[in-house]
N, C-alpha and C positions, 0 to 999 in steps of 0.2 A: 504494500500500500504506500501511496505520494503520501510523502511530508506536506505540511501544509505550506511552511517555509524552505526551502530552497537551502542546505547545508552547504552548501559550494558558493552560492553566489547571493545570497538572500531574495530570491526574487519571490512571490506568489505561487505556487504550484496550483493549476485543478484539481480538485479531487479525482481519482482513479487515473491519474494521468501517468502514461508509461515513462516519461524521462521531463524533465525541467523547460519551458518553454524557452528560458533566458541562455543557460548555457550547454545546458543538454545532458544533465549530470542526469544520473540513472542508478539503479540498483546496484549493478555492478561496477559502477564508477564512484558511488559516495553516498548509495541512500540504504543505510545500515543503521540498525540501533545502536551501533557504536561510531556512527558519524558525529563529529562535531562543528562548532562554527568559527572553527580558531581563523579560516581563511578569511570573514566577515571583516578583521577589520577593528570587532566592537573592543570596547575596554571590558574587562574583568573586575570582581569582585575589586578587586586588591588595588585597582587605578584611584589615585591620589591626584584629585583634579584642584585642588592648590600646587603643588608640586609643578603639575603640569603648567599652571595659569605662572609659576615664575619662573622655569625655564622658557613660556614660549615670550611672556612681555618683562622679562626680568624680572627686581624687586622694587622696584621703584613703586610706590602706592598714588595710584590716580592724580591729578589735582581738580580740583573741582573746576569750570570755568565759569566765567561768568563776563559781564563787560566790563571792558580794559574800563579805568579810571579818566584816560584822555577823551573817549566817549562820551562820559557823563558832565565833565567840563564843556565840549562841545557842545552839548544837547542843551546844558544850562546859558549860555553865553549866548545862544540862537533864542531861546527861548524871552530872553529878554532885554535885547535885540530885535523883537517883533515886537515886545509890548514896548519898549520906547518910539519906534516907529509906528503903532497904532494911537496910544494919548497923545502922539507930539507931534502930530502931522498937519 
């Protein structure tokens, strides 16, 4: 009987399907109760996704962003710069 998952390739199997639509994997090629999904790919129990998260972006922790400080000077300067050009006109 088809796995319902695809132990070679993860793909979708039909039910009572003779071999894997995706790669072609079959009884004799990989579909055994002693198949497993090591070629998947996936992580294991044991995957340490901090670990992973500062090997792939270092250690360095975030900074938060937010707007530069010369914006807000900006914004403010425009802003009343319009209102002395509006009362003073």
């Amino acid at each position: 009987m088809a796995p319902e998952t695809c132990p070679n390739c993860g793909a979708d199997v039909p039910r009572n399907a003779k071999a894997c639509p995706e790669c072609g994997a079959c009884e004799r090629t990989g579909w055994s109760e002693e198949a497993h999904d090591g070629a998947l790919g996936l992580p294991d129990d044991s995957f340490d996704y901090e670990d992973y998260v500062r090997k792939e972006f270092g250690g360095r922790t975030p900074v938060p962003r937010g707007v530069h400080p010369v914006w807000w000077v900006t914004a403010i300067l425009l802003l009343v710069a319009w209102l002395a050009w509006y009362f003073w006109r």
